[in-house]
py3Dmol code that shows the C-alpha trace and the ligand (Angstrom):
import py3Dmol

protein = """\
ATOM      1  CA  UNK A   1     -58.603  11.185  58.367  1.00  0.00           C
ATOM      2  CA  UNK A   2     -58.514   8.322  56.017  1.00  0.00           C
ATOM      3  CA  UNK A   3     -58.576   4.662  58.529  1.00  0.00           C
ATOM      4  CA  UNK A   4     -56.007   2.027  56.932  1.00  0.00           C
ATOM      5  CA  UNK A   5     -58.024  -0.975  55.923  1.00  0.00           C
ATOM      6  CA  UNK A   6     -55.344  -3.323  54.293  1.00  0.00           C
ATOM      7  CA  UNK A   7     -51.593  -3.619  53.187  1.00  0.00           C
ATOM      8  CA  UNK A   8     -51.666  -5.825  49.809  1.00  0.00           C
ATOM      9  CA  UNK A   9     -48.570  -7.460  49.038  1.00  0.00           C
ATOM     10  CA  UNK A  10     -47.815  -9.152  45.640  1.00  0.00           C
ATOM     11  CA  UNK A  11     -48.770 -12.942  45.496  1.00  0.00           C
ATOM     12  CA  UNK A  12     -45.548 -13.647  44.379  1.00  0.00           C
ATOM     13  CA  UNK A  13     -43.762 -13.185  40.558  1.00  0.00           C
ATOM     14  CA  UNK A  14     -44.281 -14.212  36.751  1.00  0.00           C
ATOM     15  CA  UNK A  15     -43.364 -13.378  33.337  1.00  0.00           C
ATOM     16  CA  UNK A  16     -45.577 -11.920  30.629  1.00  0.00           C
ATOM     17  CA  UNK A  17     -44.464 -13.047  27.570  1.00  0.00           C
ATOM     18  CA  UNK A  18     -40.638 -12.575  27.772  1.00  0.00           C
ATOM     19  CA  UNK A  19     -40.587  -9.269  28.045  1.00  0.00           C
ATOM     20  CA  UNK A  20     -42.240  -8.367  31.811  1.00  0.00           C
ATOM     21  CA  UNK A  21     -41.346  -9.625  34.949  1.00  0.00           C
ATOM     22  CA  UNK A  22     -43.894  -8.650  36.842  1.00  0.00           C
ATOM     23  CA  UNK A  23     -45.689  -8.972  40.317  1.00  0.00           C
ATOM     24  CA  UNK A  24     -49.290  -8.748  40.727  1.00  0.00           C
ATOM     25  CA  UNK A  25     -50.026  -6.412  43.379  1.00  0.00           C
ATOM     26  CA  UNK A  26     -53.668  -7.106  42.860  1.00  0.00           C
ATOM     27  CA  UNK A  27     -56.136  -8.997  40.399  1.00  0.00           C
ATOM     28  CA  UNK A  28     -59.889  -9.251  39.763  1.00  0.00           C
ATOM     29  CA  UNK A  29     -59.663 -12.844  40.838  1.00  0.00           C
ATOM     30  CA  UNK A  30     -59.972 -11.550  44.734  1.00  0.00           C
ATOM     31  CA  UNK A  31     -61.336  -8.320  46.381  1.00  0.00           C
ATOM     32  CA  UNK A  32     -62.599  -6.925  42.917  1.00  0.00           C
ATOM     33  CA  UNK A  33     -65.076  -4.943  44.453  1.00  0.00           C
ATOM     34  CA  UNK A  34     -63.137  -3.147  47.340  1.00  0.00           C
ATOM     35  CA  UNK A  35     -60.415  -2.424  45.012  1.00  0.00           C
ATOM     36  CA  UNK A  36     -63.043  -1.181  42.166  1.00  0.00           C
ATOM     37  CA  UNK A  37     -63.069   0.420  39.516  1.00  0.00           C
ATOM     38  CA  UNK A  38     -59.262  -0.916  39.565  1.00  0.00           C
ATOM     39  CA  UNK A  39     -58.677  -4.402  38.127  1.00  0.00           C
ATOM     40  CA  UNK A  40     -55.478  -5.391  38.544  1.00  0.00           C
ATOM     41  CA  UNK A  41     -52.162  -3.699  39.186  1.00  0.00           C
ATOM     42  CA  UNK A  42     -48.687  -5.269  37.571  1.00  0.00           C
ATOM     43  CA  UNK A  43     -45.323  -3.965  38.744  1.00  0.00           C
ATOM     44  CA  UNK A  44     -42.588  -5.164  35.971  1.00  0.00           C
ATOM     45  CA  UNK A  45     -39.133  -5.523  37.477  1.00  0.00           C
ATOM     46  CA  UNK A  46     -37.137  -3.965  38.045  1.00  0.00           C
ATOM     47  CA  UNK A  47     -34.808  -5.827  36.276  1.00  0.00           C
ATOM     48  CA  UNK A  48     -31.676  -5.531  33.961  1.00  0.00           C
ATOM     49  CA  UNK A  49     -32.219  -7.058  30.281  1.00  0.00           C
ATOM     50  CA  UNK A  50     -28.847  -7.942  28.474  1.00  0.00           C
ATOM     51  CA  UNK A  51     -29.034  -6.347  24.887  1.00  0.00           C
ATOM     52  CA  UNK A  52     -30.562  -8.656  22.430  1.00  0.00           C
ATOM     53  CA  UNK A  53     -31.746  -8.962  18.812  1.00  0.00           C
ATOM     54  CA  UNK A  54     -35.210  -9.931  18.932  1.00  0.00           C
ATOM     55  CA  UNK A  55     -37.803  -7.693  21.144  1.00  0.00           C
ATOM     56  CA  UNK A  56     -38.994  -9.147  23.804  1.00  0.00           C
ATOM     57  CA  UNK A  57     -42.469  -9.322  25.244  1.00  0.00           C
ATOM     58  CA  UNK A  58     -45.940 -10.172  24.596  1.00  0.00           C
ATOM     59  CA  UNK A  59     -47.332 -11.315  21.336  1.00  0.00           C
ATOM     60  CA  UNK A  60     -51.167 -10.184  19.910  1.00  0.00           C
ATOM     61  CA  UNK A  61     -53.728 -10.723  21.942  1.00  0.00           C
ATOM     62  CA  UNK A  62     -57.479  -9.412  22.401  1.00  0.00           C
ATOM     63  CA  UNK A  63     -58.682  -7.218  25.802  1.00  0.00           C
ATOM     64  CA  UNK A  64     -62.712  -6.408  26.449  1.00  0.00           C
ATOM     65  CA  UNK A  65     -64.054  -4.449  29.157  1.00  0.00           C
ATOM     66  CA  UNK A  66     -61.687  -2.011  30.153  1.00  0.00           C
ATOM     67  CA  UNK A  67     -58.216   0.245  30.307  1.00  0.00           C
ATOM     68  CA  UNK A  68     -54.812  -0.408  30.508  1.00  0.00           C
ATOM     69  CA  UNK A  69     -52.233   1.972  31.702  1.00  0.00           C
ATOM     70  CA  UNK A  70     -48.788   1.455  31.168  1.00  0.00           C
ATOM     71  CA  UNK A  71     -46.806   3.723  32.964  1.00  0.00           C
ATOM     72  CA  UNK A  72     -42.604   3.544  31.791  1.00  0.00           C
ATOM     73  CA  UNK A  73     -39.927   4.282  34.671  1.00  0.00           C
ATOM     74  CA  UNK A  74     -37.419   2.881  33.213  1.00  0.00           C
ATOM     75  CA  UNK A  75     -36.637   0.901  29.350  1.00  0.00           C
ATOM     76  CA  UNK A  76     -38.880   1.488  26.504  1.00  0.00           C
ATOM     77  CA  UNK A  77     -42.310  -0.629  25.079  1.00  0.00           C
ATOM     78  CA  UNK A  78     -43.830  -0.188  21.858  1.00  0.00           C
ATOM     79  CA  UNK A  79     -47.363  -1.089  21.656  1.00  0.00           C
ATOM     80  CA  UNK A  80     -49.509  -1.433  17.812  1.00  0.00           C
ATOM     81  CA  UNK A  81     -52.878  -2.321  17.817  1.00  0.00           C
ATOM     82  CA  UNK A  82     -56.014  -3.185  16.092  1.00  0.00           C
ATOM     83  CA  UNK A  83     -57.266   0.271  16.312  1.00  0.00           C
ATOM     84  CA  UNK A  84     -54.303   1.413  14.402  1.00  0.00           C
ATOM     85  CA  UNK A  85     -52.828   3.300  17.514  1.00  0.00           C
ATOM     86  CA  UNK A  86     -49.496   2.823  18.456  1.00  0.00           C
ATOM     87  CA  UNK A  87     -46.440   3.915  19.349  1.00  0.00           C
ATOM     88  CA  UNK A  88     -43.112   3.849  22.120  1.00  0.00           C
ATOM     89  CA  UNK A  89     -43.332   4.802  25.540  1.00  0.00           C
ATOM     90  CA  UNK A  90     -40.360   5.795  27.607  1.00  0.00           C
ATOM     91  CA  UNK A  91     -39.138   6.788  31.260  1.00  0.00           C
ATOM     92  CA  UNK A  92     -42.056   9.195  31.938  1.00  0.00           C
ATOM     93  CA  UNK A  93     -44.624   8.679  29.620  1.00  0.00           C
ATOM     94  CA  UNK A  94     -48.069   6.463  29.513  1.00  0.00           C
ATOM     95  CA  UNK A  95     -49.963   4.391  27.411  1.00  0.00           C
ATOM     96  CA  UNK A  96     -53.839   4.776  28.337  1.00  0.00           C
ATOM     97  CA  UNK A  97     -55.436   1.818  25.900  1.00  0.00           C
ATOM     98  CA  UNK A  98     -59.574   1.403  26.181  1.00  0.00           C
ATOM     99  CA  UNK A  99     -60.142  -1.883  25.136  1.00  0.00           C
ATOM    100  CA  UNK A 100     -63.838  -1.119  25.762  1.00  0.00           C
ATOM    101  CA  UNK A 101     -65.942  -3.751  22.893  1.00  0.00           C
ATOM    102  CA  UNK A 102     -62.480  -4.944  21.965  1.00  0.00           C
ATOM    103  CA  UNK A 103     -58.997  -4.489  21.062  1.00  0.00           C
ATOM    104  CA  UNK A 104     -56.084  -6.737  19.605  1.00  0.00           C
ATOM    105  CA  UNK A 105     -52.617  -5.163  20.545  1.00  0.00           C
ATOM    106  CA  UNK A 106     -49.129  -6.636  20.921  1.00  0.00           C
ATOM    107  CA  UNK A 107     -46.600  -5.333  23.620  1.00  0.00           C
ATOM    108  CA  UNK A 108     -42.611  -5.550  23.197  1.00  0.00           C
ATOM    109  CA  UNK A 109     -39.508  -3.876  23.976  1.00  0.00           C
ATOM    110  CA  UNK A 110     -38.939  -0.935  21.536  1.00  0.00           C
ATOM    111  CA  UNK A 111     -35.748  -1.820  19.119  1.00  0.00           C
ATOM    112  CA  UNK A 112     -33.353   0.954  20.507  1.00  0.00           C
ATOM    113  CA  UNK A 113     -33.926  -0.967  24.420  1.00  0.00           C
ATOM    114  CA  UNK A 114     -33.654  -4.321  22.838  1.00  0.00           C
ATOM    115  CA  UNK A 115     -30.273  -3.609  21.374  1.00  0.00           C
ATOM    116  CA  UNK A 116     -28.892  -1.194  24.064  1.00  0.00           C
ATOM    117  CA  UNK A 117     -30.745  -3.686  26.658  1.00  0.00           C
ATOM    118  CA  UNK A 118     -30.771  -1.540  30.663  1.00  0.00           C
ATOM    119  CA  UNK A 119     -33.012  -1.432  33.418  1.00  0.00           C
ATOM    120  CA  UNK A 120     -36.518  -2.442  33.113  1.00  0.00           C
ATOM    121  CA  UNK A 121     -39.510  -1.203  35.228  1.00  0.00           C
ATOM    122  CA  UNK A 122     -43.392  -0.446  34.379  1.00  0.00           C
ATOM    123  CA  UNK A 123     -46.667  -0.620  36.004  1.00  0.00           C
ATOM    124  CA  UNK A 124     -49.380  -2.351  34.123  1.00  0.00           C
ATOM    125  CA  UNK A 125     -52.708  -0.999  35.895  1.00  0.00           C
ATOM    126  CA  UNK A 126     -56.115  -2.490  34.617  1.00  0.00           C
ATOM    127  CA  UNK A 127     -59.168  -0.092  34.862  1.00  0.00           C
ATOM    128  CA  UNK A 128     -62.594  -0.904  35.083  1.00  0.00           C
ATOM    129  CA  UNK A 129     -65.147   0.105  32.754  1.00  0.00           C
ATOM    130  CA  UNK A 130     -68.736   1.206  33.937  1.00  0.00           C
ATOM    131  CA  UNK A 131     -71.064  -1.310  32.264  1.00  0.00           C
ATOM    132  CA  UNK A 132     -72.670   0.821  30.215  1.00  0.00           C
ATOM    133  CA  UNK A 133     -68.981   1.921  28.378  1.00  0.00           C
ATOM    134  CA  UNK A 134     -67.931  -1.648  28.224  1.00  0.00           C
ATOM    135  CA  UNK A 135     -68.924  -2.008  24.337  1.00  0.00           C
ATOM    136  CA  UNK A 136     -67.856   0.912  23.034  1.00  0.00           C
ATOM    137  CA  UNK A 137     -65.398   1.966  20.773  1.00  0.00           C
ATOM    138  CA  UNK A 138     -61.692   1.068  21.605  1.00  0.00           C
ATOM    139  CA  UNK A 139     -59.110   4.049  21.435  1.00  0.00           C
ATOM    140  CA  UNK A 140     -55.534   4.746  22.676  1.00  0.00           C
ATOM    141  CA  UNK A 141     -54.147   7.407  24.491  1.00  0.00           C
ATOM    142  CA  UNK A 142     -50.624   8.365  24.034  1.00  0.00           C
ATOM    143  CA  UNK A 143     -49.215  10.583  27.061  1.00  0.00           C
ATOM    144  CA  UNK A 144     -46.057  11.977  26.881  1.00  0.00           C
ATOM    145  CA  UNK A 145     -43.875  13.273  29.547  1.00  0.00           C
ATOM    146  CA  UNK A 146     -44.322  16.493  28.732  1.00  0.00           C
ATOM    147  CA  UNK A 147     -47.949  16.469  28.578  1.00  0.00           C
ATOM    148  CA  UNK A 148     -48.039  15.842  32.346  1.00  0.00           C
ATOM    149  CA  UNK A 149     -48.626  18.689  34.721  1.00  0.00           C
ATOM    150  CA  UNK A 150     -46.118  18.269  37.564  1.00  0.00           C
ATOM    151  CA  UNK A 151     -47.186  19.824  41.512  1.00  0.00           C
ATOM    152  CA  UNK A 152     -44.577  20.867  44.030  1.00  0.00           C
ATOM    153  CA  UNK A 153     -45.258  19.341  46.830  1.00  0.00           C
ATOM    154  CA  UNK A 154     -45.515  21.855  50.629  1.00  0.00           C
ATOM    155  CA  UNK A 155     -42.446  22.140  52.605  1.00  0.00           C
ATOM    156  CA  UNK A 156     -40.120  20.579  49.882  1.00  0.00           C
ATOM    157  CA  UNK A 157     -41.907  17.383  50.181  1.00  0.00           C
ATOM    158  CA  UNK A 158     -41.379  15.927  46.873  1.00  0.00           C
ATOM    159  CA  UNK A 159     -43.266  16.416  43.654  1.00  0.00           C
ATOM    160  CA  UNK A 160     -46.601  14.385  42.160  1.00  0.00           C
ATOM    161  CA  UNK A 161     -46.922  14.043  38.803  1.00  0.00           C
ATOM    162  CA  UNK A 162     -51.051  14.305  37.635  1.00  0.00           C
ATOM    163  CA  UNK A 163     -51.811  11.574  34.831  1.00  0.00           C
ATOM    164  CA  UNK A 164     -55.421  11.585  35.439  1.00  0.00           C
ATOM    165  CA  UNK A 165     -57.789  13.487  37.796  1.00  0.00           C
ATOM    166  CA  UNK A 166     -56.830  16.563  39.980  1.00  0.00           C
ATOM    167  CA  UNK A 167     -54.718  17.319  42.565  1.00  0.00           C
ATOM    168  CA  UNK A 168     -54.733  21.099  44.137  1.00  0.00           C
ATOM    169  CA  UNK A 169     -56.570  22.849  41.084  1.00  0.00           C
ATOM    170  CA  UNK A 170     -54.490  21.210  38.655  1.00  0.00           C
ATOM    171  CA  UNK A 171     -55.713  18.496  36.013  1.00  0.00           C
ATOM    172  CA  UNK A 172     -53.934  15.848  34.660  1.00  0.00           C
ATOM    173  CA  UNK A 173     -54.614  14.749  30.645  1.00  0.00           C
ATOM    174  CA  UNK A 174     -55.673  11.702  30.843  1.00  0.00           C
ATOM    175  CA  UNK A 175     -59.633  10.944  29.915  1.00  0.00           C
ATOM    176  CA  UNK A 176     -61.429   8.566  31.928  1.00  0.00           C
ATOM    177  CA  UNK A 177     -64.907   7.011  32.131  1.00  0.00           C
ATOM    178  CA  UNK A 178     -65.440   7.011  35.657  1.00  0.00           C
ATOM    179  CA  UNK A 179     -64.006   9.622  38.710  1.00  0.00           C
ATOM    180  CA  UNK A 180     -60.345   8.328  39.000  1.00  0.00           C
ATOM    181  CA  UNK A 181     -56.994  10.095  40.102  1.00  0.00           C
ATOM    182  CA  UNK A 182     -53.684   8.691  39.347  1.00  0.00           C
ATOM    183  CA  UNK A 183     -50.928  10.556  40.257  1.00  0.00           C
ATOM    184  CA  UNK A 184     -46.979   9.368  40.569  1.00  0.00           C
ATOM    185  CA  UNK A 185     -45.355  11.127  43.474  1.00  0.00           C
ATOM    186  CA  UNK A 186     -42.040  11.042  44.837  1.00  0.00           C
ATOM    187  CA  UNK A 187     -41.354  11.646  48.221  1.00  0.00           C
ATOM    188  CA  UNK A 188     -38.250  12.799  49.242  1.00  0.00           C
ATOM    189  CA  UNK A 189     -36.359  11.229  52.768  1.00  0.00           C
ATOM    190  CA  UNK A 190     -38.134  12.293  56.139  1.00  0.00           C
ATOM    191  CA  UNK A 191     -40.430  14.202  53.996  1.00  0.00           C
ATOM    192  CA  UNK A 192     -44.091  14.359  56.053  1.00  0.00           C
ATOM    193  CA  UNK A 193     -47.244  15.095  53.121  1.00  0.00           C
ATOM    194  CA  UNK A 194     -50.573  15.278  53.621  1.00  0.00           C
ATOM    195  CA  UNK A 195     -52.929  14.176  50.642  1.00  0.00           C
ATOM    196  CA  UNK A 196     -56.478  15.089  50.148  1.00  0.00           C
ATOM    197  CA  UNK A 197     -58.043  12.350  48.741  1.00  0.00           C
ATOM    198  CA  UNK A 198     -61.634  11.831  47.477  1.00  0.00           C
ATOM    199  CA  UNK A 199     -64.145  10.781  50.346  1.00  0.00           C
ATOM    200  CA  UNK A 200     -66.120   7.838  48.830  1.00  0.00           C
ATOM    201  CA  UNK A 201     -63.655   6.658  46.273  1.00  0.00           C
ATOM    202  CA  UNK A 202     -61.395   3.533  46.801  1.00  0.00           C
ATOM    203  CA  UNK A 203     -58.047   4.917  48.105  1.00  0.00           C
ATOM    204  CA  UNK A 204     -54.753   2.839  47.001  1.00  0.00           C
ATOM    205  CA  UNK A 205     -51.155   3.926  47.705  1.00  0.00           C
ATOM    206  CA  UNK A 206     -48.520   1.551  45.991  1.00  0.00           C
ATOM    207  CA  UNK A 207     -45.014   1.761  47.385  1.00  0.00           C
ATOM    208  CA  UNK A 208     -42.815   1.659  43.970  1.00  0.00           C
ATOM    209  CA  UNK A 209     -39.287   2.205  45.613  1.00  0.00           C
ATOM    210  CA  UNK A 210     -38.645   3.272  49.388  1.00  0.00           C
ATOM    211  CA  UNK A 211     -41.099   2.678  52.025  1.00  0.00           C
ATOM    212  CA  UNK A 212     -43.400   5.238  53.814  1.00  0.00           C
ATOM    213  CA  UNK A 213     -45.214   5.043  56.953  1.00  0.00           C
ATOM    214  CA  UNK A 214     -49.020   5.745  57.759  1.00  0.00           C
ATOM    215  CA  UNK A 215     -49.750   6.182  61.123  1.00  0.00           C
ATOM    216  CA  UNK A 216     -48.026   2.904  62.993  1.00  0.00           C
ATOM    217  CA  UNK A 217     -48.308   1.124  59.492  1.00  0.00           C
ATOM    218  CA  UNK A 218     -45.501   0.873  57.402  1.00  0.00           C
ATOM    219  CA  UNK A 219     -45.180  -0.172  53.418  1.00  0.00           C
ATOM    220  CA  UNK A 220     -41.980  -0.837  51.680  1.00  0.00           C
ATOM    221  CA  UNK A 221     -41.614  -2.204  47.541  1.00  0.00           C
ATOM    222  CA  UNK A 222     -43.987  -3.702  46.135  1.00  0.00           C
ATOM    223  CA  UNK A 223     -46.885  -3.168  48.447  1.00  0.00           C
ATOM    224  CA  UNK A 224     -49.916  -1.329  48.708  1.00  0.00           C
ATOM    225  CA  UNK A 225     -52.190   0.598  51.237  1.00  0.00           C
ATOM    226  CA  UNK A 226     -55.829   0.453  51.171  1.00  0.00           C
ATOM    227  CA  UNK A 227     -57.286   2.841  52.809  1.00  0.00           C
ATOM    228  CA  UNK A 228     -61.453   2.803  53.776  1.00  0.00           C
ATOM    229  CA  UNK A 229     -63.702   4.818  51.474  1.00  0.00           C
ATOM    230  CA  UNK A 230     -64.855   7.289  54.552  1.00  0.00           C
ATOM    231  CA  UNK A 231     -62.603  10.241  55.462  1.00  0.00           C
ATOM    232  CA  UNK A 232     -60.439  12.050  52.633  1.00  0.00           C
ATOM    233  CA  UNK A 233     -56.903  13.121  54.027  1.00  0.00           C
ATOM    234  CA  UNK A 234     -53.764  10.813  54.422  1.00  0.00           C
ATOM    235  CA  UNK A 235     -50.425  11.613  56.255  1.00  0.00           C
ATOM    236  CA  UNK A 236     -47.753   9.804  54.562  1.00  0.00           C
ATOM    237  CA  UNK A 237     -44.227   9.966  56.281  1.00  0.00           C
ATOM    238  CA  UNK A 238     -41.286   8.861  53.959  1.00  0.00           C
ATOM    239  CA  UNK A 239     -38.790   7.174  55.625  1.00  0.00           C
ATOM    240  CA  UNK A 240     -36.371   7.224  52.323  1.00  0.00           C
ATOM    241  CA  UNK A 241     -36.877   8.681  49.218  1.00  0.00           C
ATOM    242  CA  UNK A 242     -39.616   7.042  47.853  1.00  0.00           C
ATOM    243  CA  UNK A 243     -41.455   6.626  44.579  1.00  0.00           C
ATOM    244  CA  UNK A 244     -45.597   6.021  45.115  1.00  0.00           C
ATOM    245  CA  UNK A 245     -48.432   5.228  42.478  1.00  0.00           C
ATOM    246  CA  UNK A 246     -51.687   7.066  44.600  1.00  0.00           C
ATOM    247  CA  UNK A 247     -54.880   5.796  42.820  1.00  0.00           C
ATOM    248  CA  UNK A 248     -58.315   6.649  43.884  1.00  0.00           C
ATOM    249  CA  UNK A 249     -61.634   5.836  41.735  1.00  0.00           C
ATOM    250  CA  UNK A 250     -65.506   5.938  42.261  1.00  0.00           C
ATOM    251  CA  UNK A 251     -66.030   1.845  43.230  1.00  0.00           C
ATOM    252  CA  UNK A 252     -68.128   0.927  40.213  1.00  0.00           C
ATOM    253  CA  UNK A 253     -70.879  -1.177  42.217  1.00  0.00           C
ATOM    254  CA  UNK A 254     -71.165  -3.867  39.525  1.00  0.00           C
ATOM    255  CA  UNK A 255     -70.732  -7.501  38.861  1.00  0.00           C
ATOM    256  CA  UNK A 256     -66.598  -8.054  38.008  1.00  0.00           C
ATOM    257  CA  UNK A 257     -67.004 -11.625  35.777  1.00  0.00           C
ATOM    258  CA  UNK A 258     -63.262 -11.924  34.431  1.00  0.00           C
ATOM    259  CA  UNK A 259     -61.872 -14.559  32.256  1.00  0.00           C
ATOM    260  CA  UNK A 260     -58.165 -13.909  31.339  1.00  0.00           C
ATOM    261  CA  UNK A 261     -58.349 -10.793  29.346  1.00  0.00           C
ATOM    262  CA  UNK A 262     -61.651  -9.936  29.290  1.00  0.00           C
ATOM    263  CA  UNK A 263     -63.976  -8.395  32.132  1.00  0.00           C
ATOM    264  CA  UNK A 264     -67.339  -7.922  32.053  1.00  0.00           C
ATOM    265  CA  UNK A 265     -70.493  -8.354  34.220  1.00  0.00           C
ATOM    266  CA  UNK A 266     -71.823 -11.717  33.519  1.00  0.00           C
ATOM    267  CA  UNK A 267     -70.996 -14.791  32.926  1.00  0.00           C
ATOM    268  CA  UNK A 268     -72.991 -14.971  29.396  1.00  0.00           C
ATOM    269  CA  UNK A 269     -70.898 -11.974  28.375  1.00  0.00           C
ATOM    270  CA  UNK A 270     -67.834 -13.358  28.595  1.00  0.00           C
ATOM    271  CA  UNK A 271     -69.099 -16.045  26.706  1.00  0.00           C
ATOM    272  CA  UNK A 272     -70.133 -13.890  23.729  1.00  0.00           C
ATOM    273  CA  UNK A 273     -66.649 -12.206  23.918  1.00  0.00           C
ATOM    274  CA  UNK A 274     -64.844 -15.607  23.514  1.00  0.00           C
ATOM    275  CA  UNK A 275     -67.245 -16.108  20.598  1.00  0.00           C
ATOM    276  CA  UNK A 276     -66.232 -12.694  18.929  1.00  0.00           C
ATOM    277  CA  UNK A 277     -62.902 -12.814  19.296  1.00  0.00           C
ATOM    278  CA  UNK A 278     -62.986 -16.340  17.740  1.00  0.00           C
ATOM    279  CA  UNK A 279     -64.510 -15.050  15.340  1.00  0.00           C
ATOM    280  CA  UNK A 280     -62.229 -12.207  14.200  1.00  0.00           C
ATOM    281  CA  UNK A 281     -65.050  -9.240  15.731  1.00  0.00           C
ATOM    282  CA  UNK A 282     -61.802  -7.592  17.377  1.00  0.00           C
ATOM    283  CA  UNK A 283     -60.225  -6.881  13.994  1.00  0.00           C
ATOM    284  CA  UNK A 284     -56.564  -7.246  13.729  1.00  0.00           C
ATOM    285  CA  UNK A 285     -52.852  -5.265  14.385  1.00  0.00           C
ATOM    286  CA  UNK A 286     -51.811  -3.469  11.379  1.00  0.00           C
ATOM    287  CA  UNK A 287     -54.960  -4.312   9.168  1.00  0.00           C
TER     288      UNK A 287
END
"""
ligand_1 = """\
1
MN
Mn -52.267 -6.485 26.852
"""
view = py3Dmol.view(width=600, height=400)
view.addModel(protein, "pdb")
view.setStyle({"model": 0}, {"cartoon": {"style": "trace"}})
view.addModel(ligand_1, "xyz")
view.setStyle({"model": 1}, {"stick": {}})
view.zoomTo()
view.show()
């Protein structure tokens, strides 16, 4: 059995652009290496945007170093990049972007959510790259809904959703560059589940809606479980229905240098990636 090492609460809220509300569960600025290979974690709302004209959101801007995965629960964001990937994401679907040697991309509300405005919620999760894939070519990943293999869950537990890695024999789409699961999971009221999780990886549950209980610990919106590397299973009780984010990835066991949007290992790299965005090296949206 898995020992609980930490509950990580969000350091309080901020807006990306005008488009996310968001709380940082996490960020490479502290604990980088017990939460590696995962950089930072972003829950957006939820919140209720009156319909508008304009999208909202975030503007261009560059990434180097690793992934971001945008999973949509609710609302709609259309993403374009300098890759020339792009598209709209809704309730169910994910965005897997490798910034890897660089990427310029732009985030905003798609036009049918900005006129019909709604209920707004995402996860923004920031994945670490291995040094050795942290130049290499950018791509996008465009996961739809249906592409996602859904598992009953024992004793009418719930259901988890497999985005990337594997969860009793069954494999979810997404390709990684380093041993990670990510699976969404909804547990239904008084449901009791027992997860298998990888023994060595870092082990994070985040608590989306409802609140489940581990042991004497309990977790309720908005917060995270850390669990120690040793061990592999975890008995989650749900004490209302209750939406979870389980993430589990080989720790990376390198330097985490950060600056903003770009992650690498050293400090001189960071510097060079400052220089080659400045200089147009990332290439641009819609060229
Ligand atoms: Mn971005």
């Amino acid at each position: 059995m898995k020992k609980i090492e930490k509950v990580l609460q969000a350091q309080g809220g901020h807006w990306v652009g005008d488009g996310f509300p968001v709380r940082s569960l996490f960020s490479y600025d502290r604990e980088a290496q017990e939460n590696s290979p995962f950089l930072l974690f972003d829950y957006a709302g939820p919140y209720n945007f009156p319909p508008a004209t304009t999208p909202r959101g975030v503007g261009q801007h560059p990434h180097r170093g690793f992934e971001t995965v945008t999973i949509a629960y609710e609302g709609e964001v259309s993403h374009r990049d300098s890759t020339g990937g792009g598209g709209t994401i809704r309730p169910g679907d994910v965005q897997w972007m490798t910034a890897a040697g660089g990427i310029i991309h732009e985030e905003f509300h798609s036009p049918a959510f900005t006129k019909t405005g709604g209920p707004f919620r995402m996860v923004q999760l920031w994945v670490n790259l291995p040094q050795k894939d942290k130049m290499s070519k950018a791509g996008y990943q465009g996961i739809t809904s249906d592409d996602i293999p859904v598992v009953e869950l024992a004793n009418g537990a719930g259901k988890a959703r497999i985005i990337a890695g594997d969860f009793a024999g069954v494999h979810g789409p997404a390709r990684t560059f380093s041993p990670i699961n990510l699976w969404d999971v909804k547990l239904n009221r008084d449901a009791e589940v027992t997860l298998d999780l990888p023994e060595g990886h870092t082990a994070l549950i985040a608590v989306l809606t409802g609140h489940v209980t581990v042991g004497d610990t309990g977790a309720g919106e908005a917060e995270i479980i850390r669990f120690a590397r040793e061990g592999s299973d975890v008995t989650l009780r749900a004490d209302g229905d209750s939406q979870l984010l389980v993430l589990t990835g080989e720790p990376l066991n390198e330097p985490v240098f950060g600056y903003g949007p770009f992650v690498m290992t050293s400090e001189a790299e960071i510097r060079q990636a400052v220089i080659d965005f400045n200089s147009g090296r990332f290439g641009q949206v819609g060229a």
